[in-house]
C-alpha positions in Angstrom: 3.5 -13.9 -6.0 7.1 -13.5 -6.3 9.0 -10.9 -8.1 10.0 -12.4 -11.7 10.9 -9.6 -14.5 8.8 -11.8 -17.7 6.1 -13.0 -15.4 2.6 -11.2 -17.0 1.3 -10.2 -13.7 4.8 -8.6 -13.0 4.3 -6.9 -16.1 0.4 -5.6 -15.7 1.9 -4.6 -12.2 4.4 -2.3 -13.9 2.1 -1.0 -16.2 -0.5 -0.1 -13.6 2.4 1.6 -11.2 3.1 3.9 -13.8 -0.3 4.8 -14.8 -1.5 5.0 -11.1 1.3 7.7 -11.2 0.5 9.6 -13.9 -3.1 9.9 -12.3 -5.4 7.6 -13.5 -7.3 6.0 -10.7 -7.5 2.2 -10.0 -11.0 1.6 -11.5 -10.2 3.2 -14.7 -7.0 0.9 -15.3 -9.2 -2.3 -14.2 -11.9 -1.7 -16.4 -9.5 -0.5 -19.5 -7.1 -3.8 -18.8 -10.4 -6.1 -18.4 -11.7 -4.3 -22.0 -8.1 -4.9 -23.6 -8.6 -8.8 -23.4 -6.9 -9.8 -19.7 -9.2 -11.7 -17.1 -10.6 -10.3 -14.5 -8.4 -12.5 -12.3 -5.5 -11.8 -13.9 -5.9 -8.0 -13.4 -7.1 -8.4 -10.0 -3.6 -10.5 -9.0 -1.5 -7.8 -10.5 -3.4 -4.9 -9.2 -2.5 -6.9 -5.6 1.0 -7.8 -6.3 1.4 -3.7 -7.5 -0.1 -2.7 -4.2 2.2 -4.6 -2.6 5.2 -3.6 -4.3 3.8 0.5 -3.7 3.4 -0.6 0.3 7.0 -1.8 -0.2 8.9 1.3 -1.8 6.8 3.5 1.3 9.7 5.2 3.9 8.9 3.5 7.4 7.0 6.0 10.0 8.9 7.1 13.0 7.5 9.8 14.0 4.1 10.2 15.7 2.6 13.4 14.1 1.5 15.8 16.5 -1.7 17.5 16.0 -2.3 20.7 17.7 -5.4 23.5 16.9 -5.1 26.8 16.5 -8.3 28.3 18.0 -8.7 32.5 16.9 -11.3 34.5 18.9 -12.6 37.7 18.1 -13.7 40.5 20.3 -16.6 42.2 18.9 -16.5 45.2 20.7 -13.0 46.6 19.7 -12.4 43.8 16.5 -8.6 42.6 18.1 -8.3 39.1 17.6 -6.7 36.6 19.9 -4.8 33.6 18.6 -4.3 30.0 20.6 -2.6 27.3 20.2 -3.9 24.2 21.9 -1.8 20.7 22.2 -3.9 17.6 22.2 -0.8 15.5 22.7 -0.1 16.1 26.4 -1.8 13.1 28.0 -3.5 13.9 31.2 -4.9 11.4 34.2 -8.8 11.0 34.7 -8.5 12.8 37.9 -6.1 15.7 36.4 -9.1 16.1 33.8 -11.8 16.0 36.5 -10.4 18.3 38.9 -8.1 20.4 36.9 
């Protein structure tokens, strides 16, 4: 479905943007749009063609997010705590993992 300004599904589209941005979740804007007289098809299209227009307005990813853990230990004895950060990012060869 093409963009078009007066076309109903473009309109139900809108409708459900804005509501899905105030908070209301996707079921309750089906079943209130289904109860309000539109078709079940006829919701279903725009809630596709409003997904699709959301996907559209999304920035691109360039970056790979890089997750790293940070691991605290504890000594029981004397209560100091030790903190670590560990990288999983740094990619290592099978043998570099096997021996070290």
């Amino acid at each position: 479905m093409e963009y078009k300004p007066n076309n109903p599904a473009q309109k139900l589209a809108e409708y459900i943007k804005k509501n899905l941005k105030k908070g209301y979740t996707l079921d309750s804007l089906k079943f209130s749009l289904i109860n309000q007289g539109y078709t079940k098809i006829s919701v279903e299209n725009a809630i596709n063609l409003a997904n699709k227009q959301l996907s559209e307005e999304l920035p691109e990813v360039r970056e790979k997010p890089r997750i790293t853990y940070k691991v605290i230990t504890e000594d029981l004895d004397s209560g100091e705590s030790n903190e670590e950060f560990i990288n999983l990012n740094s990619k290592k060869s099978f043998w570099q993992k096997l021996f070290g």
